[in-house]
N, C-alpha and C positions, 0 to 999 in steps of 0.2 A: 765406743760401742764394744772395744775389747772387754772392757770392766765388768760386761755384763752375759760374759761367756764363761764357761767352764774349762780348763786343761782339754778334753777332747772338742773343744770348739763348740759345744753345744751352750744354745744359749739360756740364761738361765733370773731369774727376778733378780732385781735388787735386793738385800737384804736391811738397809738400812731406811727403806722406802713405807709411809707410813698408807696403809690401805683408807681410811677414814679421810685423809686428807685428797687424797686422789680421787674419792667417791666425792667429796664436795668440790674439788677442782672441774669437776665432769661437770656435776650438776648446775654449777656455776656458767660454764659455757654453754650449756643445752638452754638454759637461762635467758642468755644473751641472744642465742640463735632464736627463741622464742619471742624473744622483743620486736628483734629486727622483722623477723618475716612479721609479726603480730601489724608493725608502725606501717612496714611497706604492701602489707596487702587490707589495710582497715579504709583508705583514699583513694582518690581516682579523680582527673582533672578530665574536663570533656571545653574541647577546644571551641571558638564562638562559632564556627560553623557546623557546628557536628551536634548531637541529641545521642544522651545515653540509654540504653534498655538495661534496668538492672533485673537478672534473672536468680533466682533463691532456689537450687538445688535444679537447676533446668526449666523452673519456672515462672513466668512474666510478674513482676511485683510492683515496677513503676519507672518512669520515663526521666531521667533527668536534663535539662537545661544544662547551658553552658556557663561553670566555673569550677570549685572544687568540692568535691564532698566525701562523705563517708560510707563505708558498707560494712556487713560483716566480715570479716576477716578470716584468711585459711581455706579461700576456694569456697565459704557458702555461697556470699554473694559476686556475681560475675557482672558487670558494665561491659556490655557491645555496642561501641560506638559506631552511627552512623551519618555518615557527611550530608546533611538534609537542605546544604544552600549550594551545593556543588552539583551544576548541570551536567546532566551526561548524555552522551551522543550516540546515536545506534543509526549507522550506515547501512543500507538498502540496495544492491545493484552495483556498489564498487565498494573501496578502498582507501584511506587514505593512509600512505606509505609516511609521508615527511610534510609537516607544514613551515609555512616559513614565506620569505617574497614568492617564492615560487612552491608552490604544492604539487607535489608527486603521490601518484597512485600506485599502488601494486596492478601485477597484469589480473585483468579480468579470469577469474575462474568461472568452471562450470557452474557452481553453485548460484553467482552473481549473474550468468547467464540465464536461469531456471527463473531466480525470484523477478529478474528485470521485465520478461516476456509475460503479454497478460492479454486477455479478449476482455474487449468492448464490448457495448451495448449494441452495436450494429455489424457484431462476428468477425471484426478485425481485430488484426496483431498490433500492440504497443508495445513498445519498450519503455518503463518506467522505472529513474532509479529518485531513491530520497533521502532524507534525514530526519531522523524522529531525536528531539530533543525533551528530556523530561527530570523531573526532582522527585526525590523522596519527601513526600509528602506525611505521611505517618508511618514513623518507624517498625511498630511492633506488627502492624500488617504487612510492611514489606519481610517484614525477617521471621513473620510466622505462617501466613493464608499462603502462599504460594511457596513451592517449594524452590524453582530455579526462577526469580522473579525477572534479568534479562532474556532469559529463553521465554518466559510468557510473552515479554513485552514485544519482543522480535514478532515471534510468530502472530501475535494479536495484530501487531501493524502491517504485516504481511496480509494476512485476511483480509483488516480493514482497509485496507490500499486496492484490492481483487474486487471487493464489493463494489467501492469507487466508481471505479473503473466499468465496471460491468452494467452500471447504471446508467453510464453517457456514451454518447457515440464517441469515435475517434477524432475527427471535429472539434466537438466540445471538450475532450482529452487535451488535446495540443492546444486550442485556443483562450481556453480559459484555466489554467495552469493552479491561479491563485484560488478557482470558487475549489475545483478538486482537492486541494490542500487544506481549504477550511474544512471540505465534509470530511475529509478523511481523519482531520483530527477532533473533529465531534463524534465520528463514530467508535475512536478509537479509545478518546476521555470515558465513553460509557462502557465499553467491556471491561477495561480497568476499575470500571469503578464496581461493576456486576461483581468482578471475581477480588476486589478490595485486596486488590495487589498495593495497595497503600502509594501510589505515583502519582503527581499531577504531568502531566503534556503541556511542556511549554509553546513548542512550535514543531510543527509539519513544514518540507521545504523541500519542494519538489527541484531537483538536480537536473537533471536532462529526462525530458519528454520528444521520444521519436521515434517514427513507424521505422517496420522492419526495411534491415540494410536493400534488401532485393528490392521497395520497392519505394524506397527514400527519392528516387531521383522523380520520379512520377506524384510524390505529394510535396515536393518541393515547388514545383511546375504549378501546382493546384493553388499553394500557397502564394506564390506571386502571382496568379492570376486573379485570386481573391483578392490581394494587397493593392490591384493595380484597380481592381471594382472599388474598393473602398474609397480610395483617391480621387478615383472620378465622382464618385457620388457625392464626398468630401466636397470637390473643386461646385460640382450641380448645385448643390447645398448653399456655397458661399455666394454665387450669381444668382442662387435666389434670392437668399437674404440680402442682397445687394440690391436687385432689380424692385423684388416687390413690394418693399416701405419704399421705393423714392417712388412708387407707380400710385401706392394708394394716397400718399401724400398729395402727389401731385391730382388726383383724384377727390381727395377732401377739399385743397382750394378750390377747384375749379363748382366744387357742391358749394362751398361758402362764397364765392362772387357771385354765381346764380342766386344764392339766396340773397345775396346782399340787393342784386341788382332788382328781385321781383319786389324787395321791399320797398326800396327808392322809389320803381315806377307805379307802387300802390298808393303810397303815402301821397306821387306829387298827384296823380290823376284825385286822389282825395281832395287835395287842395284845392284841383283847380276845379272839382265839381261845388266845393265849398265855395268857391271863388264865382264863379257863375251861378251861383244859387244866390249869393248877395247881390252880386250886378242883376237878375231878373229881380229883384225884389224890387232895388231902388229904380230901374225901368219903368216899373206897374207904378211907383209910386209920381216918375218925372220923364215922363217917357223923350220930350222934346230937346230938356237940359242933361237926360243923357246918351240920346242918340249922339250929339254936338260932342260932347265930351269923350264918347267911343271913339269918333269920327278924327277929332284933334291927337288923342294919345296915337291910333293907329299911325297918323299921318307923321308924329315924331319919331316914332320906331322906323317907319319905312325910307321917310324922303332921307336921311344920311346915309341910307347904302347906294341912291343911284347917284349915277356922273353926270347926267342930265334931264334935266328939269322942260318940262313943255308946257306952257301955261294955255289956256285955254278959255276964251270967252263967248260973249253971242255973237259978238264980229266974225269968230273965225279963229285960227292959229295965231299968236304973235310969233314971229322970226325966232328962230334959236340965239341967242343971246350966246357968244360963245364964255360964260361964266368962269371956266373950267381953270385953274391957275391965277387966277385975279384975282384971289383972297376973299370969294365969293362962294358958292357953293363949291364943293368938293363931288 
């Protein structure tokens, strides 16, 4: 550096340095620096989860998919990538500090206090806390129609959750946990969709649902009292269905033996009025050969049911004949 000073230290050109060569050394580098920024702002990679918005002087031009492409180069055109498969999470009523086997909350603030408390449809207090989980659905309405699109979202599911709520009793608050979590995330899917904040709602998931501290201990009492009706009515329920099919069963047989039995005793009196409508026939037709013939059959049917036999003529009685065991009458 000495060499290019003067006797008083002042410094001063070279003299042996050609100006024309220096002017193309320059332009030669401005050159190179020209390439470079040209090669490294002409592409833009947009990763598989993510949708690019290429904007052309701050304005919307077109949407790219994920792999690599090309733009104007030199700050015309600008790629805003947005993560459109990645769920994000918006907590309601608390905190989540640390996840992991064990999950840690930060302490409840006021604010979590304010949003948590909320009136019913029958002028009680609830404490409602939740999780609004949702995705970027279309990019260029999330990064253009709304200007702070988590603050919309926050506060739209806050509303829609107060709506909710103010539609059901406390009751139907605390006991049906899952219907309030569908309405709330149907009411919620359409303001979003009114104000084409570009988001779909994946899931609503209500956290903890419970009346106020003061008066916890008195709907707890309510709650097993009601858990203890259901049970019984549960248990009434089952000794119905137990008693009353074995009651009407045994009720259907005893309808199908009566019928069985009025058909039986129709069919034989049928028979036996058939049966005596023949015998008077042939009567009329022999009345002598079958009086004899009544007379004979009756007397086979009867005399083997008695023990003893008393024969009887115009003399009078003959003596009992002691028959009985002597291989004789029975």
């Amino acid at each position: 550096m000495d060499a290019f000073r003067d006797a008083g230290g002042a410094w001063k050109p070279p003299q042996n340095v050609d100006p024309k060569a220096v002017a193309r050394a320059l332009a030669a580098a401005l050159g190179v620096i020209v390439v470079v920024v040209l090669l490294f702002s002409s592409y833009y990679t947009v990763a598989p989860e993510e949708k690019a918005v290429v904007l052309r002087f701050g304005k919307h031009v077109s949407t790219a998919d994920p792999g690599l492409h090309f733009k104007l180069p030199f700050g015309i055109d600008t790629a805003v990538k947005v993560p459109v498969t990645e769920v994000r999470k918006l907590e309601f009523g608390f905190g989540t500090q640390k996840t992991g086997i064990r999950t840690t909350y930060r302490p409840e603030s006021d604010e979590d206090r304010a949003v948590k408390l909320m009136l019913t449809g029958d002028l009680n207090i609830v404490s409602v806390s939740w999780v609004v989980q949702y995705q970027i659905a279309n990019p260029e309405e999330y990064l253009f129609q709304v200007r702070d699109p988590d603050r919309a979202i926050r506060d739209l599911s806050e509303s829609a959750m107060r709506a909710v709520v103010g539609d059901h009793t406390i009751d139907e608050v605390l006991r049906n946990r899952e219907s309030v979590a569908a309405l709330m995330q149907k009411r919620l899917s359409k303001s979003l969709d009114d104000y084409k904040a570009g988001v779909r709602v994946v899931t609503v998931q209500l956290q903890n649902v419970t009346p106020p501290p003061k008066v916890s201990d008195s709907f707890n009492e309510v709650n097993k009292a009601q858990q203890e009706r259901s049970q019984l009515e549960n248990e009434a329920m089952q000794e119905y269905n137990r008693v009353i099919p074995l009651a009407s069963g045994e009720g259907r047989q005893r309808i199908a033996e009566s019928e069985g039995y009025a058909i039986d005793r129709t069919n034989r009196a049928q028979g036996e009025i058939a049966k005596f409508t023949e015998l008077l026939a042939e009567y009329k037709r022999s009345r002598v050969v079958t009086r004899k013939r009544l007379y004979l059959e009756t007397l086979e049917e009867v005399l083997p049911k008695v023990k003893r036999i008393v024969v009887a003529s115009e003399g009078g009685v003959l003596k009992l004949l002691p028959l009985e065991g002597q291989g004789g009458v029975r």
